[in-house]
N, C-alpha and C positions, 0 to 999 in steps of 0.2 A: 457686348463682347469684351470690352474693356477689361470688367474686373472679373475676368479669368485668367488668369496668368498664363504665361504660355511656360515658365519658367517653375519648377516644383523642388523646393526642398529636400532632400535625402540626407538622411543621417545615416553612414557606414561604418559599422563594427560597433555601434552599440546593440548591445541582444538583452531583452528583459526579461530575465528568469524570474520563474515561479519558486514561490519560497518551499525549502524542502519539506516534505514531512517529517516529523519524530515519528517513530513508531510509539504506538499506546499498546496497552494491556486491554484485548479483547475477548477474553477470556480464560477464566483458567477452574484445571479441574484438580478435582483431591483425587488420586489411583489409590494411594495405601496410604497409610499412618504418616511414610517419613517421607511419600513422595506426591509429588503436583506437577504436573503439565500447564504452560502460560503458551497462548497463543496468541501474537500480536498482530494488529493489521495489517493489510495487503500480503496475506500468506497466499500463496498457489492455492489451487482450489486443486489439485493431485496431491499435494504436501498434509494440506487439510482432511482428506477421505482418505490417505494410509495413516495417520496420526487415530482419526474417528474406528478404523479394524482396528487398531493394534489396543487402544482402550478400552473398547468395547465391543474385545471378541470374546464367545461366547460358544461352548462346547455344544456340538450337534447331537 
C-alpha cells in the first residue's frame, strides 16, 4: 500500500489540442472549357449531393 500515493498530481488549464487540418484538394471537376469545380475535404455531405445535381443534371 505504500507506493500508491494517496496524493495525485493535476495540472489545471493546460488543454492539448490537436493540430488543425489544412484543407487539401479532394477533387475537382472540368463543367466547360473556362470553368472547374474543386471540392476540399471535410465538405457536408448535403453541400456535396446539391454540388453532384447541379453538375450532373440531366434533362428528363
Amino acid at each position: 500500500m505504500m507506493d500508491k500515493p494517496d496524493i495525485v498530481q493535476v495540472k489545471v488549464g493546460h488543454t492539448v489540442t490537436a493540430p488543425t487540418a489544412r484543407p487539401t484538394k479532394a477533387l475537382q471537376l472540368k463543367v466547360d472549357n473556362n470553368k472547374s469545380v474543386i471540392v476540399y475535404n471535410h465538405i457536408n455531405s448535403y453541400i456535396l449531393d446539391a454540388l453532384m445535381k447541379a453538375v450532373f443534371a440531366h434533362d428528363n
